[in-house]
C-alpha positions as CSV (number, residue, x, y, z in Angstrom):
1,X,74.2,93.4,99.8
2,X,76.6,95.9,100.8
3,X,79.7,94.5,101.6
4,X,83.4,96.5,103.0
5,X,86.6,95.4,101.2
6,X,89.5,95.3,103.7
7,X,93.3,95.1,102.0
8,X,94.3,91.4,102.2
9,X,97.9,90.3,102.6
10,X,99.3,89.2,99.7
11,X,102.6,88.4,100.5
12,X,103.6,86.4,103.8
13,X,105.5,89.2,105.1
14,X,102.8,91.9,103.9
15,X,102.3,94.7,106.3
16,X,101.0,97.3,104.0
17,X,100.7,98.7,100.7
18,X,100.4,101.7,98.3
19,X,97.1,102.6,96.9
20,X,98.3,102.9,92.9
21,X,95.4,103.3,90.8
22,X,91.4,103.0,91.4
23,X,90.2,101.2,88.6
24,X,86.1,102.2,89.3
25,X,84.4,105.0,91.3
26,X,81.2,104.9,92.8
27,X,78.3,104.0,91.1
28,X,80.2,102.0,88.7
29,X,79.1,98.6,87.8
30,X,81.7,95.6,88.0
31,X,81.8,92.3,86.7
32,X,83.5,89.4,89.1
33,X,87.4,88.9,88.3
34,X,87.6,92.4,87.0
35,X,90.1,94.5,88.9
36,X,88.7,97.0,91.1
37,X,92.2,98.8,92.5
38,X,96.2,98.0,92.2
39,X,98.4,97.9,95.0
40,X,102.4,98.3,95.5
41,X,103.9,96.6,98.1
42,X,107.7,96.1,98.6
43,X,108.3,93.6,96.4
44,X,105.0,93.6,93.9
45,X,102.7,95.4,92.2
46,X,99.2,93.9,92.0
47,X,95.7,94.3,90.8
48,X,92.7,93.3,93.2
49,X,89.9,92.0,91.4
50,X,86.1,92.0,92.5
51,X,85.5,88.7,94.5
52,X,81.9,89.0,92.3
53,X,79.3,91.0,90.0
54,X,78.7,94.7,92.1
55,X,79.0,98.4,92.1
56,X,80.9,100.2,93.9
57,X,79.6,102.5,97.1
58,X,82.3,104.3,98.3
59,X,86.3,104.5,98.2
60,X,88.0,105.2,101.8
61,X,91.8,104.8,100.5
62,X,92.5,107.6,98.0
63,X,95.6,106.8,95.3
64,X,98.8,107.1,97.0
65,X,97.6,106.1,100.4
66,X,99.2,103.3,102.5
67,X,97.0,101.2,103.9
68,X,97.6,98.7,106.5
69,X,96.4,94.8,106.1
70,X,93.6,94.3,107.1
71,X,91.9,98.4,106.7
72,X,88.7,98.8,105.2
73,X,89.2,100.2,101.6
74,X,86.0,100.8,100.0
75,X,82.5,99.6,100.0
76,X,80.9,98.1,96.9
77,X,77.1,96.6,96.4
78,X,77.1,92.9,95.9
């Protein structure tokens, strides 16, 4: 099932965050808990991890973007 990942707040004052590092690409496989991208917000860096087993589809957010809560980010195969 093809699912869209949106950038969650992860900090109660959240707004937005950096795109660091894209840990897969499309068509790699992914195990759940494994982390799929890092962010950088103001106060934190922080990995996001796969919510479960997938591939991913496609990246929207390239490295270095800022993204606003609640974007889509990429699309992965669940």
């Amino acid at each position: 099932m093809k699912m869209t990942l949106k950038l969650s707040r992860v900090g109660m004052n959240m707004e937005e965050a950096t795109i660091v590092k894209w840990y897969k690409q499309p068509g790699e496989p992914f195990k759940a808990g494994e982390p799929l991208y890092e962010i950088e917000t103001e106060k934190v860096n922080q990995e996001i991890a796969a919510p479960s087993d997938g591939t991913m589809i496609e990246i929207f957010a390239r490295e270095g973007d800022i993204v606003k809560v609640g974007n889509q980010v990429c699309v992965v195969d669940l």
